[in-house]
N, C-alpha and C positions, 0 to 999 in steps of 0.2 A: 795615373796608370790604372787601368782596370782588370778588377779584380775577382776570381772566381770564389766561387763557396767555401772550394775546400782552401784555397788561400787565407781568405778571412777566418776562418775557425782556425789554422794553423796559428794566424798573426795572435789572434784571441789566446789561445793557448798559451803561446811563447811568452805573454804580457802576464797572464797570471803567472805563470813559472817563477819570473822576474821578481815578481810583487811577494810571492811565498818565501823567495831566495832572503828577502829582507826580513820579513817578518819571521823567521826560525832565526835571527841574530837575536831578537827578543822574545824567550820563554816565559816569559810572564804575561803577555798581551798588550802591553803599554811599552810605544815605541818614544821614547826617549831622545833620543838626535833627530835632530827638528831635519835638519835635509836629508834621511831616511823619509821619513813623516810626507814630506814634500813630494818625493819620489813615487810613495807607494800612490799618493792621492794622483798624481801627475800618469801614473801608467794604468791605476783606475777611469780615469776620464776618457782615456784611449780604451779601454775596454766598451765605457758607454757609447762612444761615436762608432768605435767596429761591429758592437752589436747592432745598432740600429741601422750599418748599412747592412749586414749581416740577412738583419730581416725582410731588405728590400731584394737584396740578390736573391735568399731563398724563394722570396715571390715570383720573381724572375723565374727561377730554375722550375717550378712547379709551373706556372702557365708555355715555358716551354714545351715540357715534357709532355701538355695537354694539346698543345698543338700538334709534336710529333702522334703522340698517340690516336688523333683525330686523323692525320692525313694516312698512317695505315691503315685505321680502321675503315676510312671510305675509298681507298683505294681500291679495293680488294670488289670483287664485284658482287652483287644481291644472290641471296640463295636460288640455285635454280639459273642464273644468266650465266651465257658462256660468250666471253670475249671473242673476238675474234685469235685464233692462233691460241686460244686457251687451254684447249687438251693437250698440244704439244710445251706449251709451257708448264703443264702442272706435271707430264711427264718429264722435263728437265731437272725440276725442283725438287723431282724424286730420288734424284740422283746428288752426291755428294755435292755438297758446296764447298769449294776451295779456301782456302784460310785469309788470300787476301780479300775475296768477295764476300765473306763474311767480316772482315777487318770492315770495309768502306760501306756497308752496310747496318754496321754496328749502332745502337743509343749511342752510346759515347765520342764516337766519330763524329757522325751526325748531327749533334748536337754543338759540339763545339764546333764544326764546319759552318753550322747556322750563325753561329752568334758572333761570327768571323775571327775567333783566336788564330787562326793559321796565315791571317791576312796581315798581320799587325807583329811589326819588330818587338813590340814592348808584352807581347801575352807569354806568358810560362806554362806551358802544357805540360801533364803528366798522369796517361794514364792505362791503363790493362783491357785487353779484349779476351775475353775467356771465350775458346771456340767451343763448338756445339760436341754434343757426345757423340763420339764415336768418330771426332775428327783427329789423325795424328800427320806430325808437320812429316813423318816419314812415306806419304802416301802421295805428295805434291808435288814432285818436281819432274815432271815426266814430259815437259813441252820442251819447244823449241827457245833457248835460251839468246835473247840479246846482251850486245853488247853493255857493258857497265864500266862506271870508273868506280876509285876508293870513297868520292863526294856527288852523290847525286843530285844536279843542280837542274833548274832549266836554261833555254837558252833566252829568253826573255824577261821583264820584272812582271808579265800573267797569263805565262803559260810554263807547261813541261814540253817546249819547245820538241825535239823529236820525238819525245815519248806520245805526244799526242799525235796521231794520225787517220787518214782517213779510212771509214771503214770498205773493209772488200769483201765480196763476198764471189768465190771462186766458183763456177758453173762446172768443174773439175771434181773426180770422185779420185781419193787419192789410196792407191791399192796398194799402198806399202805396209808392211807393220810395222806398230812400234816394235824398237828395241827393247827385249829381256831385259833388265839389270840384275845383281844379287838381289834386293830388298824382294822384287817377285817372288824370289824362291822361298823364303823364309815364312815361317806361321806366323800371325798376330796375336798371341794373347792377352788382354784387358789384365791387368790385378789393381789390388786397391793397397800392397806393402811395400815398402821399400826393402825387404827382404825375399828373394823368393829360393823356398825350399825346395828342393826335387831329389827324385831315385834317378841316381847315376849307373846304369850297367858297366861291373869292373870285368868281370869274365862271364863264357857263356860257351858248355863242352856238350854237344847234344849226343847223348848216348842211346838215343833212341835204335830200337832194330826188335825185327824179328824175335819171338821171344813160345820158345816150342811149349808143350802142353805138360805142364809138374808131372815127373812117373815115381815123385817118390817123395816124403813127408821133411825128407833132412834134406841136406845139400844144398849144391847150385842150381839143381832141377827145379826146372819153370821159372826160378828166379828172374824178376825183371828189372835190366839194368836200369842206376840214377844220373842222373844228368846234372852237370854242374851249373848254377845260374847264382852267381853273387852281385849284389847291390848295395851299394853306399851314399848316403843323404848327403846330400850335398846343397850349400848354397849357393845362391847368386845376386850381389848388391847390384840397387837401384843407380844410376849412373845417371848425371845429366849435362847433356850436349847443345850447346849454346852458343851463339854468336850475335854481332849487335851491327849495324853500318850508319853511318849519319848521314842527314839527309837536310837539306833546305823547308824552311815553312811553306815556301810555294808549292816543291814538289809535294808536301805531304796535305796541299788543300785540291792537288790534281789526283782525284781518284780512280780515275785506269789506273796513271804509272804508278800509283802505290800499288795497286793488286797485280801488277806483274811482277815486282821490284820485290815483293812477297813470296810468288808463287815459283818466280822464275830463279832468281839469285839465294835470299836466305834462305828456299828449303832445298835447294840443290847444295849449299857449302852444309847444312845438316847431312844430308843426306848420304855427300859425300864422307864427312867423320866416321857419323854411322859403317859403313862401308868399313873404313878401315878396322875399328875396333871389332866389328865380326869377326875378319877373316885373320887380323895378325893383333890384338887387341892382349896385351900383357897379363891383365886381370892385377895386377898394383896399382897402387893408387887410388885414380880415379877414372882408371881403365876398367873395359869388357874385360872378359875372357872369350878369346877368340877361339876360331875352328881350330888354328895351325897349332897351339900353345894345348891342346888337351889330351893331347895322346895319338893320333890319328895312324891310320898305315902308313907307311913310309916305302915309296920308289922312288931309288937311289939311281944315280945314271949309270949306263953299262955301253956294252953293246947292242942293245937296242934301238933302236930310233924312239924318236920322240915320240911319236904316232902310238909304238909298240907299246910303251912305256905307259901312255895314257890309258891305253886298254887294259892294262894292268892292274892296274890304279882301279877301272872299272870292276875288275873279277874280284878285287881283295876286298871293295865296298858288298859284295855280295856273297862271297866267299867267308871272310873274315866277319864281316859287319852285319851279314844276312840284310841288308839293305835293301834296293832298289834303286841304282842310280838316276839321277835325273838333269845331272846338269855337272858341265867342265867349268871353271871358273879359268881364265887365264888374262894376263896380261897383253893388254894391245900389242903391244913389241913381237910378243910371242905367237901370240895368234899371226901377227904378220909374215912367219917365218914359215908359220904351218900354211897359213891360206895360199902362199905364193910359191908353194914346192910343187916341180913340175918333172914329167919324166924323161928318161931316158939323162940325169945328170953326171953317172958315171963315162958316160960317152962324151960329154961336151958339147952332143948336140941336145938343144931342151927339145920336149914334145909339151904337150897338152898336161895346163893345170891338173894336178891330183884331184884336187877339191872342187871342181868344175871349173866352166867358163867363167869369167868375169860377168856377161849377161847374166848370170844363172840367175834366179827368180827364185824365192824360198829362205825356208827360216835357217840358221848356221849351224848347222850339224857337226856331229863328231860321234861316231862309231853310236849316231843313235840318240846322242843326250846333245841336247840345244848350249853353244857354245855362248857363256856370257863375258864380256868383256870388260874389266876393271881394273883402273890403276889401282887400289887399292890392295891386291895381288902383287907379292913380291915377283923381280923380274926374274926369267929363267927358273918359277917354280910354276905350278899348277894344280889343281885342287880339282878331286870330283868325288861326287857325296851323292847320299841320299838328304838332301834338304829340307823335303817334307814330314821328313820321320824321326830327323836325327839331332834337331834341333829345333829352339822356338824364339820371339823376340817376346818380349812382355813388357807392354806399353803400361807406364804407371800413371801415368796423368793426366787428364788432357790437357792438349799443347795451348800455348797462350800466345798471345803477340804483346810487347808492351813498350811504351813512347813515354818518352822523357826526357828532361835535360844532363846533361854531366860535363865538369869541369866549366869552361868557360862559352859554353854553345848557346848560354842566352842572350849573350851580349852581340852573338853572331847570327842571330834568327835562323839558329838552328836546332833540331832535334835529335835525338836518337831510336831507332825501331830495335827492337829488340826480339829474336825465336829461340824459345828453344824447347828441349823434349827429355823426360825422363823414362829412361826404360832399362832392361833386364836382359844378359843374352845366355843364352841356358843351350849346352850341348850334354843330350842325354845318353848316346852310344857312338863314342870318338872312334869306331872302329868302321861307324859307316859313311867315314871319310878318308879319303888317300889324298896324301901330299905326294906329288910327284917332283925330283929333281933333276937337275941339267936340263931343262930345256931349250 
């Protein structure tokens, strides 16, 4: 069976272990039970035939790595030459590179792709892609998601059967926008702690006014009112959000379907986590603390409509929270209830959508603030904030992708891929959020 580097320095390892386990039965140095003696000489000799392939594979690994290293360096073109389609490409590469195209473009991918371990039932693969700075898996899943099952297989023994297809290229300019989600709304900040500390606003009484000219040395005269503004330190643990899917060695030496299977599927179930722990996120455990659980305003259902209600919600983010609303957070259900109210319903006869035509063309409004749609959002409640102000995410790591075996997947030529992410959710003024109910 063949064997990689870091195998043989394991096996190496394990053998001395072995050989040491015997030798601590005798503290004096003189091994005494002759089949001890045999043993340790017998797991030495294994040491010297793993060494010596040891140094053949290292050879191996090193003129690999000079090949790889040789074919980027001359790929790349002479100082001063410009490829054809080269400024449009060097402008693409300026642009974020996705987590699974940096997966399938990785040394360690690469290289083992070369040396065909993903080809071969008997290779044991195992190992990490550390992405580039500044990459987080919560920034990735914003495309059009295919279909997937719980085992991603192909449908052939050398290919990824539908994953593989042919390329089109659409002579179509398509003038739709992407949809909003919550992650849009939320800041990004980098840290390097797995604790993050911050000033929480607990009240805030602005006694600010007019304040006439002192006509006397005592008294209230001239006196200028104080304003109340209290704050408490507050932290917030680092939390990490993980999922793993297994996949076939064929799929994983087909690299399109690994970088969509990457980009499309694992950072969208992150992504979707992420999501929940935001907005209704416990903070026990090995929970966020989310928007709804920090204190926020609260509209309660009445006799107002839902609509009213929402606007409400709006004044008390600016009113109460000095905010600056920018965004309704609701549940698809709900949104559906809003989008499709039409008038003239006390009558029996409908008229014309409230919220326009069906045609309508344009981003989804609500009294102003772009309406985002999440399950993630308990049903029949509602949430609108200042986003930008009122809150932060704080990305602790860069995200990694990492491939491996577990339980009995090597005996089935199979793998595991593995994303996940650590970060921080930090609400700094729970006033410049409304939870709205009954909806």
């Amino acid at each position: 069976m063949a064997m990689s580097v870091a195998e043989a320095r394991t096996e190496i390892k394990s053998l001395f272990e072995k050989a040491d386990l015997i030798e601590k039965k005798y503290p004096n140095g003189e091994i005494t039970d002759n089949q001890d003696l045999q043993e340790v000489q017998r797991l030495l000799n294994e040491v010297d035939g793993l060494e010596a392939k040891l140094a053949t594979l290292e050879d191996t690994e090193v003129r690999r790595n000079r090949i790889l290293s040789g074919m980027d360096r001359y790929n790349k073109p002479a100082p001063g030459a410009t490829l054809p389609g080269q400024q449009a490409k060097e402008i693409q590469d300026a642009q974020f590179i996705s987590p699974g195209d940096q997966f399938i473009k990785s040394r360690e991918y690469r290289e083992l792709k070369l040396a065909g371990h993903f080809n071969s039932s008997l290779a044991r693969v195992q190992f990490a892609i550390n992405l580039k700075d500044g990459t987080s898996l919560v920034m990735w899943s914003r495309q059009m998601q295919q279909e997937s099952k719980a085992l991603l297989r192909g449908s052939s023994a050398t290919s990824g059967g539908g994953f593989v297809v042919n390329e089109h290229l659409s002579g179509l300019v398509d003038i739709r926008q992407r949809e909003l989600t919550l992650l849009d709304l939320i800041p990004r900040v980098p840290t390097e702690s797995d604790t993050v500390e911050y000033v929480k606003e607990d009240t805030f009484t602005n006694a600010a006014a007019a304040v006439a000219e002192a006509s006397a040395t005592t008294g209230t005269s001239g006196l200028k009112p104080e304003s109340t503004l209290a704050y408490s330190v507050a932290t917030a643990p680092v939390r990490t959000i993980a999922h793993w899917i297994p996949i076939t060695n064929r799929m994983l030496a087909d690299a399109p379907a690994i970088r969509g299977t990457i980009n499309g599927r694992l950072l969208l179930g992150v992504d979707l986590a992420l999501e929940s722990e935001i907005i209704t996120g416990a903070g026990t455990g090995e929970h966020l603390s989310g928007i709804l659980g920090s204190g926020t305003n609260l509209i309660v259902s009445g006799t107002d409509s839902i609509m009213d209600r929402i606007f409400k919600g709006r004044t008390a983010v600016r009113v109460t929270g000095k905010g600056r609303p920018n965004a309704c957070v609701l549940h698809p259900n709900d949104w559906q209830g809003i989008r499709l109210a039409r008038t003239n319903v006390a009558t029996g006869t409908l008229g014309d959508y409230l919220m326009g035509p069906p045609s309508q063309v344009g981003a989804v409004t609500l009294w102003g603030m772009p309406v985002v749609e999440s399950e993630a959002e308990t049903e029949n409640t509602g949430l609108v904030g200042d986003f930008s102000m009122g809150c932060s995410l704080f990305d602790r790591e860069q995200s990694a992708i990492r491939v491996g075996t577990i339980d009995d997947q090597f005996v089935r030529n199979m793998q595991t891929i593995l994303a996940e992410l650590r970060a921080a959710f930090v609400v700094f003024r729970p006033t410049m959020f409304s939870r709205i109910t009954g909806i």
